[in-house]
Each structure stands twice: as structure tokens, then as C-alpha cells.
VODORO-308389 format. One line per field, with one value per atom (N, C-alpha, C): residue number from 0; atom name; x, y, z. Coordinates in steps of 0.2 Angstrom, whole numbers, plus 5000, padded with zeros to 4 digits. Example, Ala and Ser with C-alpha at 12.3 -4.5 7.8 and 13.67 -1.06 7.14 Angstrom:
<nodes>
num: 0/0/0/1/1/1
atome: N/CA/C/N/CA/C
xx: 5066/5062/5066/5064/5068/5064
yy: 4972/4978/4984/4989/4995/5000
zz: 5039/5039/5039/5035/5036/5039
</nodes>
This chain:
<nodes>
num: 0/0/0/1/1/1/2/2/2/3/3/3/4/4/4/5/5/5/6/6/6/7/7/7/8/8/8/9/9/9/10/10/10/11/11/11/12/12/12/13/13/13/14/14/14/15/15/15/16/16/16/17/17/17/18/18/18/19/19/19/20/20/20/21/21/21/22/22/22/23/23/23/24/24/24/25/25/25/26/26/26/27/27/27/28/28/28/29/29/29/30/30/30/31/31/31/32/32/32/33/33/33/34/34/34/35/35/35/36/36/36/37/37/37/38/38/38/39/39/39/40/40/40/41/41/41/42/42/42/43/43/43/44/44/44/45/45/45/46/46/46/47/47/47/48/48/48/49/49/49/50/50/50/51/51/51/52/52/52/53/53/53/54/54/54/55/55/55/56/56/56/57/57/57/58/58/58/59/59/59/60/60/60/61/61/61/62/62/62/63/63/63/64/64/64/65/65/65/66/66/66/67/67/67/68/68/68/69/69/69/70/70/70/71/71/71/72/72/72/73/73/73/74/74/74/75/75/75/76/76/76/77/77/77/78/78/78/79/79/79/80/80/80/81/81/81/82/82/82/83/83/83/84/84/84/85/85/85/86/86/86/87/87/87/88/88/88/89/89/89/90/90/90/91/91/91/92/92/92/93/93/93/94/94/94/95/95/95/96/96/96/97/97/97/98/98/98/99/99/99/100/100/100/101/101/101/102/102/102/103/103/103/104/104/104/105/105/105/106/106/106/107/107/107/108/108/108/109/109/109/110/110/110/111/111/111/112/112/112/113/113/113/114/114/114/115/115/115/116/116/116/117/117/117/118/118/118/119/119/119/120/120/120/121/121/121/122/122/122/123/123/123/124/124/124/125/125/125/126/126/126/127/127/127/128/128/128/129/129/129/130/130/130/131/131/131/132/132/132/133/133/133/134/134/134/135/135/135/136/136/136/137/137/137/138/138/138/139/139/139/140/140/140/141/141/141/142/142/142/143/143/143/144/144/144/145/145/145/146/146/146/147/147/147/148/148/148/149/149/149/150/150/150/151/151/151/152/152/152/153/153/153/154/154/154/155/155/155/156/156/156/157/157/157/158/158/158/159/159/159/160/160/160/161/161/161/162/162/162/163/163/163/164/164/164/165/165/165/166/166/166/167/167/167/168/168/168/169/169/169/170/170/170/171/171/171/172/172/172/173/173/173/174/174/174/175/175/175/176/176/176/177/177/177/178/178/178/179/179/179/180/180/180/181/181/181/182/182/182/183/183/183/184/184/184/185/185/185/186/186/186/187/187/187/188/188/188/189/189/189/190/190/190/191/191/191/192/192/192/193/193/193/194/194/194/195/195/195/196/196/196/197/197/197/198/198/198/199/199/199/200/200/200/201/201/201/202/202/202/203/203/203/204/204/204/205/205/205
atome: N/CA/C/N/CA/C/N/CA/C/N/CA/C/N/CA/C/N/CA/C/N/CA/C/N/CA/C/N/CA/C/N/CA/C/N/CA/C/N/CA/C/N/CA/C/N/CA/C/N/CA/C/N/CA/C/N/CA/C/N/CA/C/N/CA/C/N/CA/C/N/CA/C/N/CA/C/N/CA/C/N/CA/C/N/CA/C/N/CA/C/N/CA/C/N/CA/C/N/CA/C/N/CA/C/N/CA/C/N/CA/C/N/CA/C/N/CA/C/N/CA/C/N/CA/C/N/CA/C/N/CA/C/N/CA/C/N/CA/C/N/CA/C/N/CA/C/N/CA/C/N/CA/C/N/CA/C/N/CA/C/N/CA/C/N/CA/C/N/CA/C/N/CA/C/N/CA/C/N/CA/C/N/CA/C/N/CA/C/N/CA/C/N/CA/C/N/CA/C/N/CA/C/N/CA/C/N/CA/C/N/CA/C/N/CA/C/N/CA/C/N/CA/C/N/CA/C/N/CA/C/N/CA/C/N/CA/C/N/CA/C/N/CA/C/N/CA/C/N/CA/C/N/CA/C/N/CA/C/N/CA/C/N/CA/C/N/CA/C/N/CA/C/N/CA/C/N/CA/C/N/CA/C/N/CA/C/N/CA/C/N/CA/C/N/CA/C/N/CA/C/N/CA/C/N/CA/C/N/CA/C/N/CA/C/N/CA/C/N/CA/C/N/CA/C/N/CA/C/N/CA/C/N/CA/C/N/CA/C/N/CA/C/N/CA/C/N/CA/C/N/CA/C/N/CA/C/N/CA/C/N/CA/C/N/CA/C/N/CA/C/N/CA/C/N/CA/C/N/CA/C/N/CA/C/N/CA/C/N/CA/C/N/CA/C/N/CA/C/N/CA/C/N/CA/C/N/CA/C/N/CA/C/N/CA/C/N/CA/C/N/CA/C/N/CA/C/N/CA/C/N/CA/C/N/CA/C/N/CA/C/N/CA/C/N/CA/C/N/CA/C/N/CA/C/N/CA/C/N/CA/C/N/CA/C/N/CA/C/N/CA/C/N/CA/C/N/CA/C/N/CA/C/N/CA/C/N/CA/C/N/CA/C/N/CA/C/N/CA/C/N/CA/C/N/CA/C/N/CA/C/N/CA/C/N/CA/C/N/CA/C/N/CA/C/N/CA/C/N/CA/C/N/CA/C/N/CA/C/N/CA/C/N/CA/C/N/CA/C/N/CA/C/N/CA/C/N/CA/C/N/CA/C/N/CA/C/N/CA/C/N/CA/C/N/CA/C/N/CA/C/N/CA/C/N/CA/C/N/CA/C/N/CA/C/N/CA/C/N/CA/C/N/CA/C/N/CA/C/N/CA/C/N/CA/C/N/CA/C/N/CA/C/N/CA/C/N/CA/C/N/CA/C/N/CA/C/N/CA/C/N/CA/C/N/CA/C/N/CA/C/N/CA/C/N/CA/C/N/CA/C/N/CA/C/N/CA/C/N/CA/C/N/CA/C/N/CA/C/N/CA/C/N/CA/C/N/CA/C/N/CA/C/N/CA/C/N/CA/C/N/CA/C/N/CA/C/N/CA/C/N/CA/C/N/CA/C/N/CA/C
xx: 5111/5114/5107/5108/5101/5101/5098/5095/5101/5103/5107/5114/5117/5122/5123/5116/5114/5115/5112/5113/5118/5122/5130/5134/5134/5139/5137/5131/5128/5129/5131/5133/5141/5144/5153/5154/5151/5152/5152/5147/5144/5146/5150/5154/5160/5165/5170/5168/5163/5162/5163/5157/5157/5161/5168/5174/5178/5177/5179/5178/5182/5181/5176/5172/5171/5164/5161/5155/5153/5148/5143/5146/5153/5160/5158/5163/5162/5156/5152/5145/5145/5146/5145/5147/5155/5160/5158/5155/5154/5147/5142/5136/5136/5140/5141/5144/5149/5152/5148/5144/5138/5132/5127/5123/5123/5127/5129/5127/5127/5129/5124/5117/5111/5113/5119/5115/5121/5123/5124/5120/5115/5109/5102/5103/5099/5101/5107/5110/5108/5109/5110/5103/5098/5091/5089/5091/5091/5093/5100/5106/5100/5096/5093/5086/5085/5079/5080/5083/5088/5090/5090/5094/5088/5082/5078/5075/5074/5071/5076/5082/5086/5086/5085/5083/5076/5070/5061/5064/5067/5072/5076/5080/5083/5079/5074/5069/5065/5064/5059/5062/5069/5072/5074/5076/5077/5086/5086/5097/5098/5096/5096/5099/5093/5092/5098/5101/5105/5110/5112/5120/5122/5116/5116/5122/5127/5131/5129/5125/5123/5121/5116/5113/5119/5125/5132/5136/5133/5139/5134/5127/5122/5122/5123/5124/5129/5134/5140/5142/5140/5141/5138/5131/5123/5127/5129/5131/5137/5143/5148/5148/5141/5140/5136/5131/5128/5136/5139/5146/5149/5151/5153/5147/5140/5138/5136/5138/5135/5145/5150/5155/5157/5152/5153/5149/5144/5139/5141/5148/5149/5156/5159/5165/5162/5157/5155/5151/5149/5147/5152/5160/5165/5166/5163/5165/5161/5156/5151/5154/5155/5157/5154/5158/5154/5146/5142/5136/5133/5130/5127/5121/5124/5119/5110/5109/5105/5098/5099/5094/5096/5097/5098/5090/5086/5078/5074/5078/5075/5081/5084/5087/5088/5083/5080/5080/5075/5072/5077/5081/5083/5092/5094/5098/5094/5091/5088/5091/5087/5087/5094/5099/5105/5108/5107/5108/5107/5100/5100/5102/5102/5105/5114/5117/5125/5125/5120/5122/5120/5113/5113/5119/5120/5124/5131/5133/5139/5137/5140/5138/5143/5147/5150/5145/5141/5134/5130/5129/5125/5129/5135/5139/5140/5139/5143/5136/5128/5124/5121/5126/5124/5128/5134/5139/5139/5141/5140/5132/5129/5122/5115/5117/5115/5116/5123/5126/5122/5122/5118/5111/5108/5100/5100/5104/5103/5105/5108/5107/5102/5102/5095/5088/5085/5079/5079/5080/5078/5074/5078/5074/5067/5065/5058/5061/5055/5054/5060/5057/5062/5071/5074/5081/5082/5077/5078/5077/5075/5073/5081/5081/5090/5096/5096/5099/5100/5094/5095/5093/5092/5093/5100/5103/5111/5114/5111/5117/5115/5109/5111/5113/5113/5114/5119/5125/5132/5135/5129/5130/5128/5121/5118/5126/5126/5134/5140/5143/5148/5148/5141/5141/5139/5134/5132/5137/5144/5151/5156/5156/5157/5157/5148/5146/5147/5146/5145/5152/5158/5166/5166/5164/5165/5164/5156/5151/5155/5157/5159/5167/5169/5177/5176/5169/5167/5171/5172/5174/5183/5185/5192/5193/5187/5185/5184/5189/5189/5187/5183/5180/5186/5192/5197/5198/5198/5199/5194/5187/5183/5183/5186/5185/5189/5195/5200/5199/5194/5191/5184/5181/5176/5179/5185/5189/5190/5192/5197/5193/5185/5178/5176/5175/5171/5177/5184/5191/5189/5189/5187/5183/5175/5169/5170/5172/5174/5178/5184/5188/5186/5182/5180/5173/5170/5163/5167/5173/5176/5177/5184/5185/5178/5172/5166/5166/5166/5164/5167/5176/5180/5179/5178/5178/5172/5168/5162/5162/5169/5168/5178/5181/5186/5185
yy: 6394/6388/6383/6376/6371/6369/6366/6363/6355/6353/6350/6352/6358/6360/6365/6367/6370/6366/6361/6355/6351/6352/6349/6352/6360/6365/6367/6366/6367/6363/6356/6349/6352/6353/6352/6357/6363/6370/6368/6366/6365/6358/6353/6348/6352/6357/6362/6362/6366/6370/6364/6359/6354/6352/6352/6347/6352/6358/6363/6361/6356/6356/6362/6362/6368/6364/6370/6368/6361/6362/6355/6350/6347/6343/6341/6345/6343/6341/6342/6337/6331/6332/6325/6321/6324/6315/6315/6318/6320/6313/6316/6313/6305/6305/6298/6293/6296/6293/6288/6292/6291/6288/6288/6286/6283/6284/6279/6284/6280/6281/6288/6286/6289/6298/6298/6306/6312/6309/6312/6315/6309/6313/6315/6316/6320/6326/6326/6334/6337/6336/6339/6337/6334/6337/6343/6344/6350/6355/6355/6359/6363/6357/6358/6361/6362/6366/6373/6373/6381/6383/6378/6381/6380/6381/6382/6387/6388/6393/6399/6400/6404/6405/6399/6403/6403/6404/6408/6417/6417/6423/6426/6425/6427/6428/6424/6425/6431/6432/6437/6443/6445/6451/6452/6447/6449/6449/6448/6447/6456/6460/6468/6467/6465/6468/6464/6457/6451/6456/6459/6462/6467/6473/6478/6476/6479/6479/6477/6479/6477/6471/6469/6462/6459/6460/6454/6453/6458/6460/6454/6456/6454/6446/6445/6436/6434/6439/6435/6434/6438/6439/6432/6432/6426/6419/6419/6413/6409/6417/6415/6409/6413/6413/6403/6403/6399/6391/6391/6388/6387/6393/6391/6387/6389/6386/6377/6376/6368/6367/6371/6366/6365/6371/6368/6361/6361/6354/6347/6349/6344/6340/6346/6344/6341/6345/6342/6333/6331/6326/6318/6322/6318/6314/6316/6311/6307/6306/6298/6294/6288/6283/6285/6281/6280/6277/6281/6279/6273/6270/6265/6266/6265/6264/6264/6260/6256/6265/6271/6276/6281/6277/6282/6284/6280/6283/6288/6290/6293/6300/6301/6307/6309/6308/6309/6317/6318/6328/6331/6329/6332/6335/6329/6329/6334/6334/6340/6344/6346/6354/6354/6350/6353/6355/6351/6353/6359/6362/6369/6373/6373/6377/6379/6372/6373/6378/6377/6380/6386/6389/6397/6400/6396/6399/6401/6400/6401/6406/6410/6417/6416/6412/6410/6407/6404/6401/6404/6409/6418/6421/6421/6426/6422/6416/6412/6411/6413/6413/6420/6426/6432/6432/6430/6431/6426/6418/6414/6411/6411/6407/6415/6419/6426/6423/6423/6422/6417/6412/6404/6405/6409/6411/6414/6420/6424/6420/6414/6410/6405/6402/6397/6402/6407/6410/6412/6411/6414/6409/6401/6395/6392/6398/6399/6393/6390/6386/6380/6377/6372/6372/6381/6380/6381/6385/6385/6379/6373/6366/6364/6363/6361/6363/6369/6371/6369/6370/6369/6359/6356/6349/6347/6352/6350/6351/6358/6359/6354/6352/6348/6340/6339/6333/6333/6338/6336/6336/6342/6341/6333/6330/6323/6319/6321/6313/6314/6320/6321/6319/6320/6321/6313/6309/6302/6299/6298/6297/6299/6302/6305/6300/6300/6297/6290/6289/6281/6277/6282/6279/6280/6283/6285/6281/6279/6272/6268/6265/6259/6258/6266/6264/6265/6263/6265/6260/6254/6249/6250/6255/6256/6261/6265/6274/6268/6268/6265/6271/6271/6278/6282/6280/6287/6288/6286/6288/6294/6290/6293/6302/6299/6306/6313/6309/6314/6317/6313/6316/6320/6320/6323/6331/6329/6337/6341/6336/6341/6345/6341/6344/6352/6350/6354/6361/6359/6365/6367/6364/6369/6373/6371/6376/6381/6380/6386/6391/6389/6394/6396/6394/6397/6399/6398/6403/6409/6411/6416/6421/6418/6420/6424/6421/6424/6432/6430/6435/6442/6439/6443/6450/6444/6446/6454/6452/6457/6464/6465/6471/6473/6469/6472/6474
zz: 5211/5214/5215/5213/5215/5220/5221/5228/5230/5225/5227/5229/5226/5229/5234/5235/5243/5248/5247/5252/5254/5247/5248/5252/5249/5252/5260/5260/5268/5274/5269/5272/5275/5270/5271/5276/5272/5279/5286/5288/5293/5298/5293/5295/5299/5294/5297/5303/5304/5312/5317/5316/5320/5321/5318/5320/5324/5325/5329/5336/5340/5348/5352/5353/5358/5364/5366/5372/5370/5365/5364/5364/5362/5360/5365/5372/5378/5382/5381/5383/5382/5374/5370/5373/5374/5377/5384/5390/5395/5396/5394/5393/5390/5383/5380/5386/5390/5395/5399/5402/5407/5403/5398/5397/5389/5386/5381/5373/5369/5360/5359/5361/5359/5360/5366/5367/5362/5357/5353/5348/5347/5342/5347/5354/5357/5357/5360/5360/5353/5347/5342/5340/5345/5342/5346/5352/5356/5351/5347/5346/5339/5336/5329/5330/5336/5337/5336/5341/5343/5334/5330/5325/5321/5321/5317/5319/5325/5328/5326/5325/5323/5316/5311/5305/5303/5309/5308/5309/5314/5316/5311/5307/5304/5298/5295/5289/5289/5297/5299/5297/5300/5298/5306/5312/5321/5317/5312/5311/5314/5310/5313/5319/5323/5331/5334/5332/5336/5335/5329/5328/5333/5338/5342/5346/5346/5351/5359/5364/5369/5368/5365/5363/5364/5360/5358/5366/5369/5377/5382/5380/5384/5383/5377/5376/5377/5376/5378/5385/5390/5397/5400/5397/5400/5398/5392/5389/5394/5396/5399/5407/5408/5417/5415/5409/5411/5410/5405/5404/5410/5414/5423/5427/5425/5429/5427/5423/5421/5420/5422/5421/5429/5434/5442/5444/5439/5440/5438/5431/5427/5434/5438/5440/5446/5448/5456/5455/5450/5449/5450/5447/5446/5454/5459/5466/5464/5461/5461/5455/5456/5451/5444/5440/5431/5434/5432/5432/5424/5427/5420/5416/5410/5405/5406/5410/5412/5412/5414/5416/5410/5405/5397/5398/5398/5396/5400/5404/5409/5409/5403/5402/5395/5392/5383/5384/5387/5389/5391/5398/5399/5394/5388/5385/5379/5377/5371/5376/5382/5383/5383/5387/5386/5380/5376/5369/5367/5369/5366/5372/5378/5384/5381/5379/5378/5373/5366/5361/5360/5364/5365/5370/5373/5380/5376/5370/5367/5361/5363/5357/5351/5350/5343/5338/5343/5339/5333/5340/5336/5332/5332/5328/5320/5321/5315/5311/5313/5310/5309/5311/5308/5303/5301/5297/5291/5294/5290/5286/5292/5291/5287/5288/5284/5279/5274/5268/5265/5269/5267/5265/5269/5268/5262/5262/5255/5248/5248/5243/5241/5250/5248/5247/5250/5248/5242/5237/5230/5227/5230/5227/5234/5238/5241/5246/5249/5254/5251/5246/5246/5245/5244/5246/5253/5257/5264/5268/5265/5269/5265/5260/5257/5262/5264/5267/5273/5278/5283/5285/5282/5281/5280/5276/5274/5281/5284/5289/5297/5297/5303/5302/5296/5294/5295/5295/5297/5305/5307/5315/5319/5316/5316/5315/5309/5306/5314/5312/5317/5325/5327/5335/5336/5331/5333/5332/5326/5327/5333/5336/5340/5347/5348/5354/5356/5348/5347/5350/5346/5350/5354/5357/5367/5370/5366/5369/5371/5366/5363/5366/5368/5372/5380/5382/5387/5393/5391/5394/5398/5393/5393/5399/5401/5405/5410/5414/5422/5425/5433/5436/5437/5438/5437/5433/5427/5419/5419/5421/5418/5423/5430/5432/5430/5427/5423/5416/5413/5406/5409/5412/5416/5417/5422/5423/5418/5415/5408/5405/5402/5401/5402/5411/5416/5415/5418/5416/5409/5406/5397/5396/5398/5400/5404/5407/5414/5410/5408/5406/5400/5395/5389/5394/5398/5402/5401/5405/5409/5403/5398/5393/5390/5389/5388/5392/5398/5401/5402/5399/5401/5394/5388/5382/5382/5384/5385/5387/5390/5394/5390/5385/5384/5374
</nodes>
């Protein structure tokens, strides 16, 4: 396979997953609410560190150790609790009005780390690059350095397209999100994290 069709197919793949509702989703529209279009490609430079740091690991030969059944009970347990605790934060927030744009600059850092806090804390993250993102390595590595940069340029590039489209409409329907609109979409949020936290947790011990 070339380099251009490692980058394509890395692209579309990875497009699927993202359109998958899940944790990060729910930040995105959470966060965009409140401080506006930018923090879509914050979160997923958070999201893109995590995922680089995840394929130096994978290249090294850690994919072994992540598969260990304790490991998978261990992250899924950590990942469930930390979900409950950032969708207790996300709901206890909802008494204070739609907060403004105006303190975007003063939550750049704090938005990376959430981005990678959300995405390690969800163990479908880990599973989907033992299984999926394994496969992708063992294709882009035969073409050296430059298919592992094809590849993993493809795949955040679509996480980048999706979550800044994403933000951007949020942004931009911000005017529509009255503070009860907003506190209702807030909920729904905070209730999905919890109950997919829980479902984590429950998962682990059945």
C-alpha cells in the first residue's frame, strides 16, 4: 500500500469512529457551549497527543502488556469512575448561567488535558488501537517512518475535520442555547457520561 492510500484509508476509518457519539462528543458540545468554536480543535489536540503517545507504545511492542486481561478490568474500572466524576462536575456546573466567550484564553491547557483525560478514561479508545490501530501499524511500517507519519496524519486529520465541524455549529447556534436550553443539553451530556462511566464499571467485574 503507498503512502497515499495509507493516509486515505486512515483518513475515512477514523472519520467512522468519530461520528460515533461517545465521551469526547459530549465535551465537545459541552465546552463549545460555553467558550466557543476553538475548543473542538483543543480537545482533539489533547485527544492527538494521547494518540501519539499510544502509537511510540505500540511501535515499542507495550500492545502485549495492554491486552492482559487485568490491565483491560484495570482501565476499564479507572476510566469508568473518572466519566462519573467529570459528569458530577459537568452537572453541578449547570446552576450557574451560560457562561461567555469572553474567558476562551484562559481555558486553552485546561481543554488539551481534558481531551486527553476524556480519551484515556474510555477504554474503547485502547481496545480500538489494539485491534484496529495494530492492523494499521502493521501496514503503514513496512513503508518506515514515512508510512507511520501517513498514517497517523490521516487518522487525526479526521478526528481535527470532524470535532472543529462539530464546534464550530454549536458556536455559531450558541445564540439559540437560552441558559435553560443550555441547562438541558448540559444534562443530557453529564446523564450519558455517568451512565456510560457506570456501564464501564459494571462491565469489568461481569
Amino acid at each position: 500500500m503507498n503512502l497515499f492510500a495509507i493516509g486515505l484509508s486512515s483518513f475515512i476509518v477514523a472519520l467512522s469512529g468519530a461520528l460515533s457519539p461517545g465521551p469526547l462528543f459530549a465535551v465537545t458540545i459541552t465546552r463549545s457551549l460555553k467558550y466557543g468554536a476553538r475548543q473542538g480543535p483543543l480537545l482533539i489536540a489533547g485527544h492527538s497527543i494521547l494518540e501519539f503517545l499510544m502509537v511510540v507504545l505500540l511501535v515499542a511492542g507495550f500492545g502485549t502488556y495492554l491486552k492482559q486481561p487485568g490491565v483491560s478490568r484495570f482501565l476499564s474500572v479507572a476510566g469508568g469512575c473518572v466519566l462519573v466524576l467529570m459528569a458530577g462536575l459537568m452537572l453541578k456546573k449547570t446552576k450557574t448561567d451560560l457562561p461567555i466567550e469572553k474567558n476562551v484564553n484562559t481555558t486553552k491547557t485546561l481543554s488539551v488535558i481534558n481531551g486527553m483525560v476524556v480519551s484515556v478514561s474510555n477504554p474503547y479508545w485502547t481496545i480500538w488501537w489494539l485491534t484496529i490501530g495494530l492492523t494499521y501499524l502493521s501496514i503503514a511500517l513496512p513503508r518506515g517512518f514515512a508510512g507511520l507519519t501517513a498514517f497517523f496524519l490521516g487518522h487525526i486529520s479526521a478526528d481535527f475535520f470532524w470535532y472543529t465541524l462539530v464546534s464550530y455549529s454549536i458556536s455559531k447556534g450558541k445564540t439559540k442555547f437560552t441558559p435553560p436550553v443550555y441547562r438541558i443539553v448540559t444534562v443530557c451530556c453529564g446523564i450519558f457520561l455517568s451512565l456510560f462511566g457506570v456501564f464501564l464499571i459494571i462491565k469489568a467485574f461481569i
